[in-house]
N, C-alpha and C positions, 0 to 999 in steps of 0.2 A: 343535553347541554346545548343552549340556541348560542350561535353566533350574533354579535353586537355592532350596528351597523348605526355611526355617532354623525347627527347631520347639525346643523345650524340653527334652523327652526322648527317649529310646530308643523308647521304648512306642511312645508317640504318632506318631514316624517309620517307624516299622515299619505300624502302620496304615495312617498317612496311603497308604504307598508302595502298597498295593496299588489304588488308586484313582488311581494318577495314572498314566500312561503311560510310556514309553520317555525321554520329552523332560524328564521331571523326575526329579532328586536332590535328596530327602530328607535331613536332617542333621541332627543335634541337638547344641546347645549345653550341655546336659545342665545346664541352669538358666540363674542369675547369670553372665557372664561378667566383671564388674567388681564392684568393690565399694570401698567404704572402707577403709584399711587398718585393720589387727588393730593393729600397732605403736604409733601415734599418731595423733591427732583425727580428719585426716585436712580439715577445715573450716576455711577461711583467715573466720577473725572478723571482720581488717581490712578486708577484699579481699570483702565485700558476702555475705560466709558462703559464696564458692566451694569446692566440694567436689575435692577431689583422688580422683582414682580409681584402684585400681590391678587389673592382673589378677590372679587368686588364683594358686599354684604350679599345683592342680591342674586349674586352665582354660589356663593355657598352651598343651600339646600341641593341645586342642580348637580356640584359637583361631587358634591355626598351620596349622591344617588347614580351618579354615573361609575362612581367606584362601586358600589355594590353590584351592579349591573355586568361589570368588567371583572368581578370576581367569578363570578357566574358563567361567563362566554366561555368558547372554545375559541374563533375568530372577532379582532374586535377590526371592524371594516372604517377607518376614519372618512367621510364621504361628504366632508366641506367642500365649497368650491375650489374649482382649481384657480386660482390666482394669486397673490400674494400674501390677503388678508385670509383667505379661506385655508391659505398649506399655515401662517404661522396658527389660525384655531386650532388645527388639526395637530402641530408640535405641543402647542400648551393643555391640549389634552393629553398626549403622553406624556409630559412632564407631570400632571398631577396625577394620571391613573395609577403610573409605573406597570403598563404592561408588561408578559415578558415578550422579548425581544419575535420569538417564532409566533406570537398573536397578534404584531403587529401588521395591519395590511391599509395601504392607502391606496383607492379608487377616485376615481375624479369623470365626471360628465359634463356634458356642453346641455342638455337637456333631460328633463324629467320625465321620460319617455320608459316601457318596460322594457324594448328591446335595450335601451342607453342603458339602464341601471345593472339588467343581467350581463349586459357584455362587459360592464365595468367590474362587475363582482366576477368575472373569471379571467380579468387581468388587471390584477394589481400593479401598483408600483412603489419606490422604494419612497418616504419622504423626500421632498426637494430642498434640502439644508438652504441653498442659495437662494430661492425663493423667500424662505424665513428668513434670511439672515439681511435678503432686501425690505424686508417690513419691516425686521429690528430696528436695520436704521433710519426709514424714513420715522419711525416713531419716535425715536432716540436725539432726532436733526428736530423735528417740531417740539419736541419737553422744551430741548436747550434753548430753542428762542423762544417759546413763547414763555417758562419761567425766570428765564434772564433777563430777556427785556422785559415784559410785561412791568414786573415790580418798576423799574427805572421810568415807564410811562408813569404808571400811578406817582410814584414821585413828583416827577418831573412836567406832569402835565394833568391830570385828574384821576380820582379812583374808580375804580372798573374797568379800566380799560385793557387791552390784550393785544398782540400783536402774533402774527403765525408767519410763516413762512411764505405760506402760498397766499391766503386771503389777503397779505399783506400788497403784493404783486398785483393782486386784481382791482384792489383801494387804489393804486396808482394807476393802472390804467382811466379807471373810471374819473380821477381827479383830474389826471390831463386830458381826457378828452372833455369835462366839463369848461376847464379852460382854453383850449380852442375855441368851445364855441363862445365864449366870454369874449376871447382877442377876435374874433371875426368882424371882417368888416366885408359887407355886402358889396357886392361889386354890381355895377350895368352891362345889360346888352339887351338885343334887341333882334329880335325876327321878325321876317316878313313869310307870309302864308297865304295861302290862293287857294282857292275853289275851282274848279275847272268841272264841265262839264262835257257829254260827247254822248250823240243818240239819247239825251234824255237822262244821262245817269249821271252821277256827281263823284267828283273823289276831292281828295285833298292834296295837298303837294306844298312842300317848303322849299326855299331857295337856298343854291346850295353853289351859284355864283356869279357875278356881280363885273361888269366890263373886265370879263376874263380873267377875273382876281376870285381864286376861293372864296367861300362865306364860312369863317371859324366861327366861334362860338359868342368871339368878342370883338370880330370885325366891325360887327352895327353897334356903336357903344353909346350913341346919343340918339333921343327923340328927331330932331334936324338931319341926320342922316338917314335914319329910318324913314323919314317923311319922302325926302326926294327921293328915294328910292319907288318907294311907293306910288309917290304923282306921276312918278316918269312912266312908268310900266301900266298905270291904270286904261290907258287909252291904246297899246299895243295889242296885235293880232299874234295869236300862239299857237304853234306845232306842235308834233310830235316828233320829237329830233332823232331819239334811240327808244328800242322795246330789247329788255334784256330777260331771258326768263332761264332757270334753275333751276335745279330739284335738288335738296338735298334732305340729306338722314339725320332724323335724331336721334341719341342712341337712349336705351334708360340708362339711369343713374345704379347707382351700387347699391345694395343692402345693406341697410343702416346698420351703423357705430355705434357708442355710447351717445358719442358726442355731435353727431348727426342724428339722432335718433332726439336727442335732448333740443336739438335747434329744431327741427321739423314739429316737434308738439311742442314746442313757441311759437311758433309762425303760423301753426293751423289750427291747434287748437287750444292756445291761449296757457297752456301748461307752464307751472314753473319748472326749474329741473328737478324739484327735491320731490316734487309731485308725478313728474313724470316717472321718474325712478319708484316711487313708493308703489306705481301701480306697476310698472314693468314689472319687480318682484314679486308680486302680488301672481298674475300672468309665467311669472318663467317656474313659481314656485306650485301651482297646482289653482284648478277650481274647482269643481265641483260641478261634472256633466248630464245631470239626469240619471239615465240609468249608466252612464257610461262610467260614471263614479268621479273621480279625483284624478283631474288630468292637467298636466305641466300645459299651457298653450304657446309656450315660444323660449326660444334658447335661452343660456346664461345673458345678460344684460348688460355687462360690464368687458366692454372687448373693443380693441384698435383695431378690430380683423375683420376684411370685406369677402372673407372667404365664404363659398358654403361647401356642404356634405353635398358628395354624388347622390348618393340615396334622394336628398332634398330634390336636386336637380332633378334627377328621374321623374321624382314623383309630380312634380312642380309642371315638366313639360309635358308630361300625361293631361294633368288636370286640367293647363290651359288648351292642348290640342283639342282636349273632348268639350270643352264649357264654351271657347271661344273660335275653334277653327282652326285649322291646320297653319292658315298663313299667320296665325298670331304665336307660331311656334315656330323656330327653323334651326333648332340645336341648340346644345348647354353653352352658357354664358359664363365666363369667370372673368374675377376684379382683381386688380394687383392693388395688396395691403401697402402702404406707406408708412405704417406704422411702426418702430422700431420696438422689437421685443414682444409683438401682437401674438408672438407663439403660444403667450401663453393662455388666449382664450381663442381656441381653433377656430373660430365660424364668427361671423356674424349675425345679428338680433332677427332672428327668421321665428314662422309659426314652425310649431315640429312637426304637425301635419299639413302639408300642401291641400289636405281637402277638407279641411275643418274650417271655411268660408265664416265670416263673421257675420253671414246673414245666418247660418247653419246655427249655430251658438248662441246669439243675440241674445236667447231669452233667459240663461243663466249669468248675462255679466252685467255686471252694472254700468250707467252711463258711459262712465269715463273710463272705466276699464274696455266698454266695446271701442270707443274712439280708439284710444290707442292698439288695443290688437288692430283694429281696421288697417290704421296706419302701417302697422308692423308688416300682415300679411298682404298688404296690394302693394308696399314696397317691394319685397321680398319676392313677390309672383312675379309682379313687374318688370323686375331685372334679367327674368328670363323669358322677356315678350320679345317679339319684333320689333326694330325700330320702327319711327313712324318716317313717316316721309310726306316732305313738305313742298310743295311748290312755290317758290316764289319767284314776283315779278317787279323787274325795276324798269319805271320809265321816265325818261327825262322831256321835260314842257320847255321849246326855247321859244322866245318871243323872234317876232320876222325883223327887228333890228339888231337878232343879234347879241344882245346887250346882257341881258340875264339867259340863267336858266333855274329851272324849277325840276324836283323830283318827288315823284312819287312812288309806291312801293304798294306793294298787296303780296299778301301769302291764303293759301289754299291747303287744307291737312286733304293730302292726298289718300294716303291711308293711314290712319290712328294708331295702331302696332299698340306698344304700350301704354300708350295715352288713353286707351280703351278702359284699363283698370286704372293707371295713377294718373290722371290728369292734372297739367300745369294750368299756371297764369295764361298761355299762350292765346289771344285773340286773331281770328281770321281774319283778314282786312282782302276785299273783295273789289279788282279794280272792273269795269267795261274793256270788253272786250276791243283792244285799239291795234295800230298797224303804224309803222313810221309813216311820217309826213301827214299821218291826220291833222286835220287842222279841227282845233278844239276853242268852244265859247270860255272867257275869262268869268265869271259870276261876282267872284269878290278878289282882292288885295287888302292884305289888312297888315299893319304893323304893330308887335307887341313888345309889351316892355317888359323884363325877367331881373331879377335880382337873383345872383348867386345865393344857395340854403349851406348856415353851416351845417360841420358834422352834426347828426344826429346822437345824441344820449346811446349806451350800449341799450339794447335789451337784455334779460337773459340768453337769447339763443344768438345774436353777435358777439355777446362776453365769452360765452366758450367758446365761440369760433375764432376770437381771439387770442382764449388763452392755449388752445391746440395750436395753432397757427406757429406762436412761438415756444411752442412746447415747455409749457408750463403745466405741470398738475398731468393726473393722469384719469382713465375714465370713472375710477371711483371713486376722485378728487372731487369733480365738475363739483355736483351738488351743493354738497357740504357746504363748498368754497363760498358757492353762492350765498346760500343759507344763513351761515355765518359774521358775513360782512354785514347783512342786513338785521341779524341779533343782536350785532353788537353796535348796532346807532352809527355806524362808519358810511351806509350807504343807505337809501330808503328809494322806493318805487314810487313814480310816479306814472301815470296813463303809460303801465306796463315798462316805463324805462327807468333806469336807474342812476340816480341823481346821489352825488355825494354830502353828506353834511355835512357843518362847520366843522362840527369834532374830526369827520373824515378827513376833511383837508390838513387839518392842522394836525393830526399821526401820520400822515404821509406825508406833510414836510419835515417834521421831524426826522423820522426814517431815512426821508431820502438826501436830507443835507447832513446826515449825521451817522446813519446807518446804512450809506449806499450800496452796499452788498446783498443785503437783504434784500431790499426791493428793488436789483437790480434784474433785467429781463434775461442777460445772457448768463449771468453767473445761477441764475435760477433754476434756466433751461440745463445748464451744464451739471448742476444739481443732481434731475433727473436723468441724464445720460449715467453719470456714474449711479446713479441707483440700480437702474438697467444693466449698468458691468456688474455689479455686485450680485442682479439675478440671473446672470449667464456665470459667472463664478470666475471673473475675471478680476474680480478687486477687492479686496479686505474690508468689509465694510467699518471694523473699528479704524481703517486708513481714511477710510473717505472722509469719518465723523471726526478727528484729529486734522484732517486739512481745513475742517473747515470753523471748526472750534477756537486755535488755538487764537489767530487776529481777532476773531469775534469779540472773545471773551478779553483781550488785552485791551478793544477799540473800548466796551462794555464799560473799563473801569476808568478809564480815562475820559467817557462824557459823565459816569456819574457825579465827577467832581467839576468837569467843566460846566455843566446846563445848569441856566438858573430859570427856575418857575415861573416867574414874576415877567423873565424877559421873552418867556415863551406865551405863555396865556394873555400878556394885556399888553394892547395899545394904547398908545396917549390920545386925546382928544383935544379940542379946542372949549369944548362946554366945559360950564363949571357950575358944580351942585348948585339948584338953588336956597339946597335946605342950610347949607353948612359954608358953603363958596369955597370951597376947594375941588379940585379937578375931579373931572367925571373921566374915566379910563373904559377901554372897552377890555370886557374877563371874556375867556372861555372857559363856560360850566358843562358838568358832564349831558344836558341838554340843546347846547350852542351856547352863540353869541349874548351878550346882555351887556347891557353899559351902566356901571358901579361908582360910588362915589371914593375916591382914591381914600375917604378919611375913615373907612371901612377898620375897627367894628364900630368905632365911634357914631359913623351916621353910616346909615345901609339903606341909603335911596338908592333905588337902581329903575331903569329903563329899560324897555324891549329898543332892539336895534332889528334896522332893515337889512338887506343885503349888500346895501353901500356905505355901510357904518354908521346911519345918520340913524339917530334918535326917534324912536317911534312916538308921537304924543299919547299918551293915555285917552284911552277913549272911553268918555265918560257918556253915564247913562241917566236921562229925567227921575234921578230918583237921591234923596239924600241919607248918609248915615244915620240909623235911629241910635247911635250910641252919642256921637260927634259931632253931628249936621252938616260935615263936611261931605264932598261929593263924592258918587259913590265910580267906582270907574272897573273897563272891564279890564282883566289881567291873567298873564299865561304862567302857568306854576308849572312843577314837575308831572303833574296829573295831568295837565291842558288849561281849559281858559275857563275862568272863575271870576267873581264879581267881589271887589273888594272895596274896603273905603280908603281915600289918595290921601288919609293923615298919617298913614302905615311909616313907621314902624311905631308912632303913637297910638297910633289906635288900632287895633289887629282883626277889627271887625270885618268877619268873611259872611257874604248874604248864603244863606243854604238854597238850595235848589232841590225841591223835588227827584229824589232819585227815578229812573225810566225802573217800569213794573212791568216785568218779563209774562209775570201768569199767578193767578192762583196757588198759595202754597196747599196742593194736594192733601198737607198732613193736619195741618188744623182747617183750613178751609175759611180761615177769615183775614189773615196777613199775606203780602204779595211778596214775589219771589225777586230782592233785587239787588244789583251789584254792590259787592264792600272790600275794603281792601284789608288786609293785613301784612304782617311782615312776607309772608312767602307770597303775595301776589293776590290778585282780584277774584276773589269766589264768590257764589249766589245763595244767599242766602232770604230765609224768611225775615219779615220784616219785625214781626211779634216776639224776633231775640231778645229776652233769656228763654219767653213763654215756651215758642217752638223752637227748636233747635233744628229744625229740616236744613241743610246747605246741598249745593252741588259745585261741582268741579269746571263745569262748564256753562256758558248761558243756556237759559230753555228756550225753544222755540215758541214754546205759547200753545203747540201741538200736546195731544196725548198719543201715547202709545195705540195701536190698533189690536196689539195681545193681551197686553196687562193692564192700561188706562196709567202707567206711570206716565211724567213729563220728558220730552222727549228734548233731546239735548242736545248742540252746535257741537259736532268734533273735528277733526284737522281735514284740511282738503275738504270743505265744504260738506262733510259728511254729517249725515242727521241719525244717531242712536240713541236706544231709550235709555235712563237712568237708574232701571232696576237690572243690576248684575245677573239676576236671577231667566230675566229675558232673552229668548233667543234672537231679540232686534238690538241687546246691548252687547258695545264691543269698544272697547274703553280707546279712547282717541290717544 
């Protein structure tokens, strides 16, 4: 009889297995096996907010097969992650096994290591009810608002739309900082900068004050003052008044977070966070080493905690004493965690072997899976480098009247310490060696004009360090949060930042003049604290979700009767139809702004609008209707922009366009492979439909396979797999 050891994924079962013996089978649940239903709430309000659970269609088979597997065991080992989401997998697997009670054994690791998994399978622990009973109800808080209000959006403002708890919070953020930089008004100033030279060498130097009055930022606020400043100084003779010089330590940074770990591959390597996470697991869940077989490369991924394992340490200050030198080593390093409740992922996102160097590996990972180990393990190395130490030097330039002064600065990296492996932005600036009272040649004075920049647009990696900041959401919130916003048309990226659309704006004013609670920053954060007491087992989780329920739900019925549609989606204009002459109104449709004619459905002239409400003309193109002879003009539908003729709604004539031909349909060899829509969304198909029926799920690249000569296919995260299932280069996105 083998004991039954139940994990999360395929990946991770595949690893584990080669670490365990003969006497254990491996299994994976291949996630959630229960959930709330999709159908209905799913939450009995009356009945103390009990959750009804059901199994999804495609955990069925999985869960039929796990009972037969648990029939079988002597020990069944539950070996989800330890965190919230991983102890409730691990309950809802008891709940459907029905082990008994002495078979039950729960293990939990921080990495996918042999020694981690054997010393977890010889000390078990009991479930952590509190931890489940913190998932319940962050599960339980998201049903109620996004099924409660969602419906009242659709109502009340367009269908499809949703509202969540958290994503809701991050739409607000994004909206107001798009209006700040809307309400910004540029402000003047003005600096003045020198050249100064001495023995031959040049440095540079700004003024820093002015007839013995400081130089702020906005002191020189006009061109005219900036000038006399400038003429007066051009013809004086300048010293050297002061030479100040310094040395100081940099120290490294901590070992990455979730949510440090998600800002850093935004900033370096362009990652989104749903992205970045998808390859972290990928990496914490096993590769595949050569001969060395299926090996975990870096801790659990989802953790507030800047801690590490002594072992790591040990290992960590070996490997840099022996690769970089004794003085890039001078003892273990620890971080103090900030994060409330981080107990429960012990470590931070480290490699699990300090000697597994990502130039060691490189040739089993893929692109962007080597980036991010890179990242993970010169962090991680890093924080137990030396600091660096840096010299710098300040010297102040006074003119012989007196009258100003000028400074300059230079820095020297004394010695690199950890800069050696993680290296910053930091640039050397290298002055001539000077002495007080030199007296030094002027070269230039130059006056320049600055405009204050509004805030900049969030990126992904300042949205979550914003929404940490005010501790909203938790590490494996970030993603999703993101994700989400941007699924659901509320937010959209532009050159990597993220801009709110009409629809965004106008659900987050809603929300936030009508459902201020929701998107409120502190009642959100507070949220999350009592989540946190419910997984220390300090608060009744059906208490939390009854405080927070019951005004919700009373606020809930009191706008569904107060909000009118009509007064939320349209402004008035000054235009009037020219087809009908009655008022042109601006709607918002589930794709933005559009300007309608009030006498709707009678006449359904409508106009594209700008971003300042103003009427877009139709832009017509040298070509006339062959149905109408009316002019044919270009126009933006729910697909994008399409060529119609401007007698619409008389005349419906749409010009077709050449669809784009992806490749070769492989299976007849005479019709091209290209995009069609239907109700479920955009698929690729041959062109020769009914003749061939070939389709794909994704675009082709235009590529063939290098094994099988199928078409090779666009999958998520920029990934290229081939089309035949059958192939060991296809791996369905």
């Amino acid at each position: 009889m083998k004991n039954l050891v139940i994990v999360e994924s395929p990946t991770k079962a595949k690893t584990i297995t080669k670490f365990l013996g003969k006497d254990y089978k491996v299994e994976s649940s291949f996630g959630h096996v229960r959930d709330l239903p999709k159908t209905k709430l799913g939450v009995d309000i009356e009945n103390n907010f009990e959750p009804t659970y059901t199994v999804p269609l495609k955990a069925k088979k999985v869960v039929e097969t796990l009972k037969k597997d648990a029939e079988k065991a002597k020990i069944i080992y539950f070996a989800t992650d330890e965190d919230r989401e991983g102890e409730a997998i691990s309950w809802h697997l008891i709940q459907l096994i029905k082990p008994k009670k002495n078979q039950i054994k729960r293990i939990a690791f921080h990495e996918i290591t042999e020694e981690a998994i054997k010393e977890a399978i010889q000390n078990p622990r009991d479930l952590d009810m509190n931890l489940v009973n913190a998932q319940q109800a962050r599960r339980v808080l998201d049903r109620l608002v996004g099924y409660k209000l969602s419906p009242l959006l659709w109502h009340k403002v367009a269908r499809g739309l949703s509202a969540g708890r958290v994503q809701s919070v991050a739409v607000r953020l994004i909206v107001e900082r798009e209006r700040q930089i809307q309400a910004f008004k540029p402000e003047e100033y003005w600096t003045i900068d020198a050249i100064f030279a001495k023995t031959g060498s040049e440095f540079h130097a700004h003024i820093i004050s002015y007839e013995n009055k400081p130089i702020e930022k906005f002191t020189i606020n006009t061109k005219d003052f900036a000038e006399k400043i400038k003429n007066r100084l051009e013809n004086e003779k300048f010293f050297i008044s002061s030479v100040e010089k310094k040395q100081a330590k940099r120290n490294p940074s901590a070992p990455y977070t979730t949510s440090t770990l998600q800002q850093a591959a935004n900033n370096r390597l362009g990652f989104s966070a749903k992205q970045t996470m998808m390859l972290a697991q990928q990496l914490y869940e096993g590769v595949e080493l050569g001969e060395i077989g299926q090996v975990g490369l870096i801790t659990y991924m989802r953790t507030d905690s800047t801690n590490l394992s002594e072992k790591f340490i040990i290992s960590a200050g070996s490997y840099i004493a022996k690769n970089f030198g004794q003085n890039y080593y001078q003892g273990p390093k620890t971080y103090k965690t900030k994060a409330r409740n981080s107990q429960e992922a012990h470590e931070a996102i480290r490699p699990t072997h300090a000697h597994l160097s990502p130039e060691e590996i490189k040739q089993y990972l893929n692109p962007n899976q080597l980036k991010l180990y890179d990242l993970v393990w010169k962090r991680a190395m890093a924080s137990q480098m030396t600091e660096a130490v840096v010299d710098t030097t300040s010297v102040d330039i006074t003119d012989t009247s007196k009258v100003s002064i000028f400074r300059a600065t230079g820095s020297i990296i004394a010695f690199d310490g950890f800069l050696k492996l993680y290296p910053s932005a930091m640039e050397e600036n290298i002055l001539p060696e000077i002495q007080e009272k030199d007296n030094v040649d002027v070269k230039t004075i130059t006056s320049n004009q600055h405009f204050t920049e509004p805030p900049a647009r969030y990126t992904e990696a300042t949205l979550v360090k914003a929404l940490e900041k005010r501790s909203i959401g938790r590490p494996s919130t970030y993603a999703p949060t993101i994700s989400t916003v941007q699924e659901r048309g509320y937010v959209l990226k532009e050159d990597r930042r993220l801009k709110p659309t009409d629809m965004g704006i106008l659900v987050n004013d809603v929300l936030v003049e009508h459902f201020p609670h929701i998107v409120d920053y502190d009642f959100t954060a507070n949220l999350e604290s009592e989540l946190d007491d419910i997984a220390e087992g300090k608060l009744e989780w059906q208490k939390a979700i009854e405080k927070f329920y019951t005004p919700f739900n009373k606020n809930l019925a009191i706008k569904e009767k107060e909000l009118v549609k009509k007064e939320i989606t349209e402004e008035k204009t000054d235009e009037v139809c020219e087809k009908c002459g009655k008022p042109m109104v601006i709607k918002m449709g589930r794709y933005g702004k559009f300007m309608a004619c009030s006498g709707y459905p009678e006449c359904k002239n409508t106009k594209e609008v700008g971003a300042d409400g103003v009427a877009i003309p139709a832009e017509k193109i040298e070509e006339k209707c062959p149905e109408c002879g009316k002019d044919l003009t270009r126009k933006r539908g729910r697909f994008g922009f399409f060529i119609g003729c401007s007698g619409y709604p008389e005349c419906k004539y749409i010009k077709k366009t050449p669809p784009k031909e992806y490749a070769v349909c492989p299976k007849c060899n005479k019709g091209k492979i290209v995009a069609k829509r239907s109700r479920r969304g955009v698929f690729y198909a041959c062109s020769n439909y009914p003749e061939c029926k070939n389709a794909y799920w994704a675009a082709p690249t235009g590529e063939k396979c290098t094994e099988c000569q199928s078409l090779m296919l666009f999958g998520k995260n920029e990934s290229v797999v081939c089309s035949n299932k059958e192939c060991k280069n296809h791996k369905k996105p």
